[in-house]
VMD Tcl script that draws the C-alpha trace (Angstrom):
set ca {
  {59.11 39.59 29.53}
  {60.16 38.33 26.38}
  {58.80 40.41 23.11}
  {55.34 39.47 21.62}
  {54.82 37.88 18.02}
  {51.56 37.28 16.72}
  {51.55 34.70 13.80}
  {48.45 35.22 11.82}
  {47.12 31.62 10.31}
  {47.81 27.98 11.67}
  {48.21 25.98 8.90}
  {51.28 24.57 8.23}
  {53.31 27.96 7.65}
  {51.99 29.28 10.41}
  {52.97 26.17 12.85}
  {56.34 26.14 11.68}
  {57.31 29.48 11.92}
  {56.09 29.17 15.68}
  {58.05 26.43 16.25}
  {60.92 28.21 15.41}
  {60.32 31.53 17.23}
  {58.97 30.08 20.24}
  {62.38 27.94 20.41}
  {64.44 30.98 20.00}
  {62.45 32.78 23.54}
  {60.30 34.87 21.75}
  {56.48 34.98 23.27}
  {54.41 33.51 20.31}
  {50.84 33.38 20.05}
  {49.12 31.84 17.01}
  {45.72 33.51 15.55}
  {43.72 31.33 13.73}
  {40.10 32.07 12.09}
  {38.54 28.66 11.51}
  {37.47 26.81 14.94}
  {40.76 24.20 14.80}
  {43.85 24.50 13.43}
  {45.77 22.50 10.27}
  {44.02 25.12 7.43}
  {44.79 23.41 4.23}
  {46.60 20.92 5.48}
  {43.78 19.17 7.75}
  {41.55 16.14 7.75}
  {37.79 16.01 8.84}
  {35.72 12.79 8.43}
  {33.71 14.85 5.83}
  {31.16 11.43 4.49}
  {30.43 8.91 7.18}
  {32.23 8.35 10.58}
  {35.32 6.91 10.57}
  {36.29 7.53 6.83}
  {38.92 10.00 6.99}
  {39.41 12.78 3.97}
  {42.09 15.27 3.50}
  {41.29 18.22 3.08}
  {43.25 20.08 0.52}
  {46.59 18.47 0.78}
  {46.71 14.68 0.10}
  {50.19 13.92 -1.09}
  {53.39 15.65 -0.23}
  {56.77 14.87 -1.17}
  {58.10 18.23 -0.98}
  {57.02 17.46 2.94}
  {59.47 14.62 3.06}
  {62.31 16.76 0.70}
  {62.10 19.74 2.27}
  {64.75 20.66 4.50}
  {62.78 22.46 6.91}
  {60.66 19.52 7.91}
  {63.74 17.35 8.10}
  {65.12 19.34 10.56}
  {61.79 19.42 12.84}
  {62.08 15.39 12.56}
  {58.61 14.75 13.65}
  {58.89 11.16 12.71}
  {60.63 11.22 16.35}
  {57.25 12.05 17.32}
  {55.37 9.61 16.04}
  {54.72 10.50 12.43}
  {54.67 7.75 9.70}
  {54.77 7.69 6.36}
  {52.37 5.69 3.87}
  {53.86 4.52 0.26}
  {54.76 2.26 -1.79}
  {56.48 1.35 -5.05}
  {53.55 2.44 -7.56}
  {53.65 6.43 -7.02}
  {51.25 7.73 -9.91}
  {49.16 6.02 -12.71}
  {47.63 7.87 -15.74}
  {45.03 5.45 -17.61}
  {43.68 5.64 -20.98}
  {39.95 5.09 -21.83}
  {41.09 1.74 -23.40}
  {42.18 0.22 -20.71}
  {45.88 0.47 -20.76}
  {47.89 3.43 -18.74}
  {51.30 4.21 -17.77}
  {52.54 4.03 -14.08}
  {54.89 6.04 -12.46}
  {57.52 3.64 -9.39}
  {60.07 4.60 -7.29}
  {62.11 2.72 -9.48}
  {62.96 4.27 -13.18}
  {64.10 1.14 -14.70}
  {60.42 0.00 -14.04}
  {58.98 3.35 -15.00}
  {60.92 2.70 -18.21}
  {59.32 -0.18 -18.96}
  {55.80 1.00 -18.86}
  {57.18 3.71 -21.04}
  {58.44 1.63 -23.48}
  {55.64 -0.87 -23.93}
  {53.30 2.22 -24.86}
  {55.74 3.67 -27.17}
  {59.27 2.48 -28.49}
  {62.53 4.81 -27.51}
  {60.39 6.47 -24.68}
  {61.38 4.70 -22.03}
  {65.14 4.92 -23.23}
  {64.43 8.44 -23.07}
  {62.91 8.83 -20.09}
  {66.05 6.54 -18.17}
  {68.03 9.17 -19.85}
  {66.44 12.33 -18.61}
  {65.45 11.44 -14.96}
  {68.40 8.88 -14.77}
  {70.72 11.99 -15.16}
  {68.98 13.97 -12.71}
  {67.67 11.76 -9.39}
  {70.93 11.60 -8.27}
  {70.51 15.09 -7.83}
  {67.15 15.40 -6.05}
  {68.03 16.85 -2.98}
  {69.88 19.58 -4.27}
  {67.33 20.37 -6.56}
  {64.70 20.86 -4.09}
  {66.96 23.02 -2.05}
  {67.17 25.15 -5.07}
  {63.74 25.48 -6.33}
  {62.67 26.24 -2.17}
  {65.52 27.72 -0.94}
  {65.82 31.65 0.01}
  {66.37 34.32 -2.90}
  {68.86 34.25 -4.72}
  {70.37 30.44 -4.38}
  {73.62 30.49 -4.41}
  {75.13 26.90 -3.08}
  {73.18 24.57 -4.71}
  {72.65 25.26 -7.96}
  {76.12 26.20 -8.58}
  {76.91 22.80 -7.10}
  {73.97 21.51 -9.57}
  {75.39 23.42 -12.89}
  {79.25 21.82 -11.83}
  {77.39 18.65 -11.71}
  {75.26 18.47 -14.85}
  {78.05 20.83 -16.68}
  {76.46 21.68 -20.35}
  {73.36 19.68 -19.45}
  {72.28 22.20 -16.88}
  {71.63 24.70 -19.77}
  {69.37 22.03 -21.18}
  {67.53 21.64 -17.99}
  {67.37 25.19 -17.98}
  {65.55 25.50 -21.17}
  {63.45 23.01 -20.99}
  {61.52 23.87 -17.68}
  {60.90 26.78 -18.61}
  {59.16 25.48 -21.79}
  {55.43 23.86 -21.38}
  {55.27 20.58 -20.22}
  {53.72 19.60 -23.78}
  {56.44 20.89 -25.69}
  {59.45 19.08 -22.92}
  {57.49 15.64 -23.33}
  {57.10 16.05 -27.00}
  {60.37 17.12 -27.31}
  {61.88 14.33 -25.08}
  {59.50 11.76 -26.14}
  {60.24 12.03 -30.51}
  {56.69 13.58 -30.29}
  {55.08 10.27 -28.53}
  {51.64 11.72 -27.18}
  {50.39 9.21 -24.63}
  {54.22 9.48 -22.84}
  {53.85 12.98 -23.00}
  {49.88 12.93 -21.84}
  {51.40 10.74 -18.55}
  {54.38 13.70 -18.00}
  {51.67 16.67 -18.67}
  {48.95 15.62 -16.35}
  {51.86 16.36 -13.55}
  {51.51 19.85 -14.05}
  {47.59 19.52 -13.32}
  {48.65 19.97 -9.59}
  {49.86 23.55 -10.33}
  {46.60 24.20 -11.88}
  {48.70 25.27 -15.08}
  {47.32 24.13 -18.61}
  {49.78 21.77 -20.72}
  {50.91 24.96 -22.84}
  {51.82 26.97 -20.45}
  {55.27 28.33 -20.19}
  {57.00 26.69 -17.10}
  {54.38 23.78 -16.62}
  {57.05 21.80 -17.56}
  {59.80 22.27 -14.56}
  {56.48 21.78 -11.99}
  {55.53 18.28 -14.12}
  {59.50 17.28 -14.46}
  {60.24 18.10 -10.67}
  {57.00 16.05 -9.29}
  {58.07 13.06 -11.48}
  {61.77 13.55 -10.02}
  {60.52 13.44 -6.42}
  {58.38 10.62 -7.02}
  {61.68 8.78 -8.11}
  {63.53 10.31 -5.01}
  {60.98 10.04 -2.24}
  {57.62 8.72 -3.96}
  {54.35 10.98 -2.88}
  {53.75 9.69 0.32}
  {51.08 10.98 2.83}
  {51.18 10.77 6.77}
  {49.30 7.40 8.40}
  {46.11 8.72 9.51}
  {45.64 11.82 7.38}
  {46.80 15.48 7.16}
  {45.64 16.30 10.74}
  {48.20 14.11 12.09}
  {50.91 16.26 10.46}
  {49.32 19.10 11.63}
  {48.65 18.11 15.05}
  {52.21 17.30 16.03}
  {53.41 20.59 14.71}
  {51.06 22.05 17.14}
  {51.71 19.89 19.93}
  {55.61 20.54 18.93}
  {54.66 24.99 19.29}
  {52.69 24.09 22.68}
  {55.90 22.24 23.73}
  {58.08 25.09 23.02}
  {56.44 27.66 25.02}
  {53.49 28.91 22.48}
  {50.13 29.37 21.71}
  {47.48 28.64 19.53}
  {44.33 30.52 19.48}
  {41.55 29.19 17.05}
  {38.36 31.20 16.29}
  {40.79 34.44 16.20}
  {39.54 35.92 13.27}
  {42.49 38.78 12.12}
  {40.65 41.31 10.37}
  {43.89 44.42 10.73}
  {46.90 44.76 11.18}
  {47.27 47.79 13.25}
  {50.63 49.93 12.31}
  {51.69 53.13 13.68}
  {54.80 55.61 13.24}
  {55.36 52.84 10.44}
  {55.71 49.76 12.34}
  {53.68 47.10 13.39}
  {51.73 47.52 16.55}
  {49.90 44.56 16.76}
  {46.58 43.01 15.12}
  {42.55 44.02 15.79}
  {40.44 41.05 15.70}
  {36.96 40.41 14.80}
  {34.92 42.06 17.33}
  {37.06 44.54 18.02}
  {40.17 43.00 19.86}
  {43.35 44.40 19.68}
  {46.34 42.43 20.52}
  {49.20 44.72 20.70}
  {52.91 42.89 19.40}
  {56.34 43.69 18.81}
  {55.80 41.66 15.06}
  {53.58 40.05 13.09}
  {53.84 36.95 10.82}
  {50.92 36.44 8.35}
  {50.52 33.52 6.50}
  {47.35 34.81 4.43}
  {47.91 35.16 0.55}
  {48.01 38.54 -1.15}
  {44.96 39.59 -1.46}
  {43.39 39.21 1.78}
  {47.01 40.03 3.42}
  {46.19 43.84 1.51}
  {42.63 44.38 2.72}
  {44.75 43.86 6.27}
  {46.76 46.43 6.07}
  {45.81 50.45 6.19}
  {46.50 52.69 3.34}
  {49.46 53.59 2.74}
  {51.18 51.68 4.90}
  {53.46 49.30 2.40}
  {53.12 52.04 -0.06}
  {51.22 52.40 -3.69}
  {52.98 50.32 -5.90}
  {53.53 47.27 -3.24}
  {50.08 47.68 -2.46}
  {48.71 47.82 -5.99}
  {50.39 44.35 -6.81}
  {49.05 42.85 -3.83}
  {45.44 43.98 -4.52}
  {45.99 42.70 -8.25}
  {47.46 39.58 -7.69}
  {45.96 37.13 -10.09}
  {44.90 33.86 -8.28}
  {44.52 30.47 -10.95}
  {41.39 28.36 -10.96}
  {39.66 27.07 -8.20}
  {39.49 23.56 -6.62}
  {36.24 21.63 -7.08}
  {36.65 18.73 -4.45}
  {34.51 15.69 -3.64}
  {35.11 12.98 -1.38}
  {33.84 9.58 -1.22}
  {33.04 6.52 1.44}
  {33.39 3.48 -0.88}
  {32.46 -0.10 0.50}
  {35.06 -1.63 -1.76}
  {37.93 -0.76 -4.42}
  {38.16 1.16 -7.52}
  {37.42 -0.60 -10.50}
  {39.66 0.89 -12.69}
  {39.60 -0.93 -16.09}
  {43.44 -0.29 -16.41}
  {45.04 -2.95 -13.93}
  {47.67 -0.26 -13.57}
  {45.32 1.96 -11.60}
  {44.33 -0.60 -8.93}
  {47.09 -0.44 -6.95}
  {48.53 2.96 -7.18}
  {47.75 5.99 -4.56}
  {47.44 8.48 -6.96}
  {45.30 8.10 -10.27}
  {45.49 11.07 -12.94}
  {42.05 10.57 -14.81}
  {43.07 12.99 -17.92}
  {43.19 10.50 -20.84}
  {44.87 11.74 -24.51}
  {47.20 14.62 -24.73}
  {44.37 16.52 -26.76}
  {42.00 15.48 -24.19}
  {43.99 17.61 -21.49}
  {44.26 20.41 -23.75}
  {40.84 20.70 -24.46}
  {39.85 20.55 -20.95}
  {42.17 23.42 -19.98}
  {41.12 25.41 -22.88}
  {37.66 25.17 -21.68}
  {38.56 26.06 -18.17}
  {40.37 28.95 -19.63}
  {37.44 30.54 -21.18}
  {35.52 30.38 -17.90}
  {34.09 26.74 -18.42}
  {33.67 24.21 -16.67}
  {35.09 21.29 -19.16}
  {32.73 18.45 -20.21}
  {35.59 16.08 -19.36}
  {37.37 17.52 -16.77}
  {40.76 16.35 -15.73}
  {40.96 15.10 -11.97}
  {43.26 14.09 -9.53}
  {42.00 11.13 -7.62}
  {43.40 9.94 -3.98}
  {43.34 6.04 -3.08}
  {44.56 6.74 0.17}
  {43.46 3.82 1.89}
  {45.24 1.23 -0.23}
  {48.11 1.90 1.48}
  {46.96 3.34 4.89}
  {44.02 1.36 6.39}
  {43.55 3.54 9.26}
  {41.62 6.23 7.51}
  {38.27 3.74 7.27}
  {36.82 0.72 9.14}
  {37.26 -2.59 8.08}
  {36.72 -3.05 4.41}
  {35.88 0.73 3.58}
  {38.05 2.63 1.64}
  {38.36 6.70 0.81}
  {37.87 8.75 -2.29}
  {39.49 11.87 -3.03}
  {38.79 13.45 -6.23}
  {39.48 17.38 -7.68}
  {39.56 19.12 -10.70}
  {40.58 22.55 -11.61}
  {37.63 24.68 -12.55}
  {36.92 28.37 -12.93}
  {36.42 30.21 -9.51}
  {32.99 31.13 -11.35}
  {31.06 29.19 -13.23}
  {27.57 29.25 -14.26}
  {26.74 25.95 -13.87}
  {25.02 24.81 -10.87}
  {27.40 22.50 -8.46}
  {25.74 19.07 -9.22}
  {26.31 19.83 -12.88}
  {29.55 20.07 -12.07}
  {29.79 16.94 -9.67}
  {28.23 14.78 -12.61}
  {30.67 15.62 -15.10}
  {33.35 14.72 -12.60}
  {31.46 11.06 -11.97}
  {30.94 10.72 -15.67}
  {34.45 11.04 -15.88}
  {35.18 8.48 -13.13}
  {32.16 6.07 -15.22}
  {34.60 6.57 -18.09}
  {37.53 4.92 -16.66}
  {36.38 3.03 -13.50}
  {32.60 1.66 -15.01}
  {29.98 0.76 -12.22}
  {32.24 2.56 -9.47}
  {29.05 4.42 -8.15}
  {28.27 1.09 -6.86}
  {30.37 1.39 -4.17}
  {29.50 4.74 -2.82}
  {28.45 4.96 0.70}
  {28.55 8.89 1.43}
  {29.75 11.64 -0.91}
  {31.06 15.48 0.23}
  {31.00 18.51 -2.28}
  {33.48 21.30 -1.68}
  {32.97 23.95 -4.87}
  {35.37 26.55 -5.00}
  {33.45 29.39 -2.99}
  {32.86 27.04 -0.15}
  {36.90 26.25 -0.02}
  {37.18 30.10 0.66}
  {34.04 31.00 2.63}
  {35.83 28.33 5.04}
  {39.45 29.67 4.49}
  {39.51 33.46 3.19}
  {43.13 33.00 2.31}
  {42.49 30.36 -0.84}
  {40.37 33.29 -2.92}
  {38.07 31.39 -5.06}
  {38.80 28.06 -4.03}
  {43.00 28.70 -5.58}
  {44.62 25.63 -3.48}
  {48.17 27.87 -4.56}
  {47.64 31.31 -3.29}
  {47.86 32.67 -6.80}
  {48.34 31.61 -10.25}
  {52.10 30.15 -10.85}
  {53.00 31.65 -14.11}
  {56.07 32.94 -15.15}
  {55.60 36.46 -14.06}
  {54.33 35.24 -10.55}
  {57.60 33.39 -9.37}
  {60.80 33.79 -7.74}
  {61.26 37.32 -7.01}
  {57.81 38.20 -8.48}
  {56.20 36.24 -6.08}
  {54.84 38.76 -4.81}
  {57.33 41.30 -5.30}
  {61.18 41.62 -4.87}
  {60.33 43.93 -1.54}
  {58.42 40.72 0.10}
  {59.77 37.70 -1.52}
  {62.43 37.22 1.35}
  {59.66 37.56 3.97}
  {60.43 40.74 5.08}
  {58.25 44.16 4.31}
  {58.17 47.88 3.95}
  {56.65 48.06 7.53}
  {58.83 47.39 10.20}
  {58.08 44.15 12.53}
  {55.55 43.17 9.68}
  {56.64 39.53 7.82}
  {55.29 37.51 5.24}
  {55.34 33.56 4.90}
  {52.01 32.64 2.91}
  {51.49 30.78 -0.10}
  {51.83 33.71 -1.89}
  {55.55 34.22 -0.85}
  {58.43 32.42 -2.71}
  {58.48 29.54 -2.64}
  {55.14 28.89 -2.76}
  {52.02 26.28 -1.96}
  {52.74 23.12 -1.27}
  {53.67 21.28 2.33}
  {57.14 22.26 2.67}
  {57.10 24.83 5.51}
  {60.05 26.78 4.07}
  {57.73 29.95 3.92}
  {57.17 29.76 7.72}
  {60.83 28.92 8.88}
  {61.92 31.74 6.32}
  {59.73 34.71 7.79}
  {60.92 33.13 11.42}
  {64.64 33.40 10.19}
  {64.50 36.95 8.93}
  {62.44 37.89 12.04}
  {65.39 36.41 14.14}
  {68.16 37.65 12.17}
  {66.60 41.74 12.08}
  {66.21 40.64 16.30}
  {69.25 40.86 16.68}
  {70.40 43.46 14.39}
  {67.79 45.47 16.20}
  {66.91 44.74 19.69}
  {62.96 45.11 19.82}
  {61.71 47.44 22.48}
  {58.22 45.47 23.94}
  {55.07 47.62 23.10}
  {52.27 47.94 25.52}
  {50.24 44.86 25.42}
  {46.77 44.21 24.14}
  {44.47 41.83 25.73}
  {46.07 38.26 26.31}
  {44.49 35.12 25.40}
}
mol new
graphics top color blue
foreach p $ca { graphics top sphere $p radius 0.5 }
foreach p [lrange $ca 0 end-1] q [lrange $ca 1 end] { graphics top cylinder $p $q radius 0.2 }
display resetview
């Protein structure tokens, strides 16, 4: 019989990672908690039947970059792919807004018609670099330390690449003011890129996540698979099913049993144990610690996983609309994503808020207009909502407050939308986690992604390549270089090192727990 891996989590990570070992032999059994599998990267028809919302997720373009979703080619298995030439638009309160396309010479145009030399700028800066997408993205997710590409990058940009250098790791306020001759609205239209993160405009770094989000909309656009995120998730588990493994949903892990320092297998809620020659987890740090037993990755490992600082939480609503956004910026209308942020100073003052423990009076959102583009996801004439904001994973409002200062937002830019409303779903931050323990207070990124939480800091040099203190145990969660999003490089990393230390180290099979 061929050794036993549990992989703890199916979401997307989790999937992957199967794939992978179930293809290699190995026998691979996935343990999920909630009742179906997808985690953050599922839909549910969460207003009315027949409108369908994602989730978390909504748009992924590091799905299409990333090189280990490439490789699975699931568009051989039916997957397609909604866009279109309008990627993002960010409206202003007076009606105008700037659009992000596919195309820069377009993009440049908006640019320039809100603000001379800006769009001359902008051809400049992501001119120079979208020839170099790819190998960009195989940079910022490839295993620690990158080596290839972004040598091949620096040979390519030369004295340039110092530049780039800099100026990601600068706020996203300071790179668009800097880039833009201190232009605000160009530099409100970069900054409310970074609102994905969760990161504030000032914060150190914000700008490489807002730069490289713009770049990929260039490169690939944000697309999102026809029919929602289930679909994704659904073929990868069809794809793990095909290769031999298993997927077991209402599998709540609650330890991670290790003896004579190695894993031995996982106890389940209930009392369960499943014994295993290794474990994958795809939970985030601080549930991944209360998983473990003392001592067992030792102090200081175990100290940074316990005081891992997750960022704000996701406030989420989702709307059945019988007709269209009325945007009063014709900009908006047709574009999948809307960023309803307003001024520079508006975003600012929003995060400050936020940053104090407040919910802001105007919060910034990131709105979802799925179904222009992909008219499966509602019947005839219906169309989808999807609508977050970053808020405090505490707040002492109650969460209709906090709902009607999202819809006065919407009122601000979109009047008489509320018309259109048919059904309406809340998801506050503590619901987000009460349904998936891994996103601790409702943080869609499995921790905050500031400086000293990156790279080899995320967590810690001794997991960031997937591997751990404890023998057998690996790590691929959100948590893990590098990072959230739908890329699945965390889950074909933790297979790869598993794999590689296979055959470095011939397993011996344990004595088996209870199969499912």
């Amino acid at each position: 019989m061929p050794p036993r891996v549990l992989v703890v989590g199916a979401g997307h990570n989790g999937l992957v990672c199967a794939i992978h070992l179930a293809r290699a032999g190995l026998d691979v059994e996935v343990l999920e908690h909630a009742p179906g599998h997808g985690g953050a990267s599922s839909s549910t028809q969460a207003t009315l039947p027949g409108f369908v919302h994602d989730h978390c997720a909504g748009f992924v373009p590091l799905t299409v970059a990333s090189p280990a979703f490439r490789e699975l080619g699931l568009e051989r298995d039916g997957l397609e792919w909604a866009g279109g030439p309008e990627v993002m638009a960010h409206p202003f309160a007076d009606g105008t807004s700037i659009v992000l396309h596919r195309d820069i010479a377009r993009t440049a145009e908006e640019l320039e018609r809100v603000s001379a030399g800006a769009g001359r700028a902008w051809t400049q800066l992501a001119g120079g670099l979208a020839p170099h997408a790819d190998r960009l993205v195989r940079t910022v997710l490839g295993p620690l330390p990158p080596v290839r590409d972004p040598l091949a990058l620096a040979a390519a940009l030369r004295r340039d690449g110092v530049e780039l250098v800099r100026r990601m790791l600068s706020s996203v306020d300071a790179l668009g003011l800097e880039v833009f001759d201190g232009a605000e609205r160009p530099t409100a239209w970069l900054a409310s890129s970074a609102m994905h993160t969760g990161l504030a405009p000032s914060s150190a770094g914000s700008g490489a996540f807002a730069l490289l989000l713009q770049l990929l909309g260039h490169a690939y656009g944000w697309p999102f698979p026809r029919g929602g995120m289930q679909v994704l998730a659904d073929l990868l588990a069809a794809r793990v099913r095909a290769e031999g493994g298993r997927i077991r949903c209402d599998a709540h892990v609650e330890e991670v049993l290790v003896r004579s320092g190695r894993v031995a297998g996982v106890r389940l809620r209930g009392g369960e144990e499943l014994g295993a020659a290794a474990v994958v987890t795809t939970v985030s740090a601080g549930p991944l610690a209360g998983m473990l037993p003392p001592g067992a990755l030792g102090d200081r490992v175990a100290r940074r996983l316990r005081d891992w600082r997750y960022g704000t939480g996701a406030f989420k609503l989702d709307y059945a609309l019988s007709a269209p956004m009325p945007w009063s910026a014709p900009g908006a209308r047709a574009a999948p994503v809307v960023h309803v942020a307003g001024e520079l100073r508006d975003l600012a003052k929003a995060a400050q808020e936020g940053s104090r423990g407040d919910v802001p009076e105007r919060p910034a959102l990131v709105v979802g207009q799925h179904t222009l583009l992909d008219a499966t996801r509602a019947p005839a004439g219906g169309h989808t909502l999807y609508v977050y904001s970053h808020v405090p994973s505490r707040y002492a409002l109650g969460d209709e407050e906090v709902a009607a200062r999202v819809e006065a937002q919407l009122e601000r830019f979109a009047p008489g939308w509320s018309a259109a409303v048919l059904g309406r779903s809340i998801r506050p931050p503590w619901r987000t986690e009460q349904e998936n323990p891994s996103l601790v207070g409702g943080d869609l990124a499995g921790g905050a992604y500031e400086l000293d939480q990156l790279l080899v800091f995320r967590p810690l040099p001794e997991l960031c390549r997937h591997r751990t203190p404890v023998r057998g145990l690996y790590v691929a969660g959100s948590s893990v270089h590098p990072g959230a999003a739908v890329h699945g490089m965390g889950g074909r990393g933790a297979a790869r090192a598993l794999l590689a230390d296979r055959r470095l180290r011939p397993w011996r099979s344990p004595v088996r727990g209870s199969r499912s």
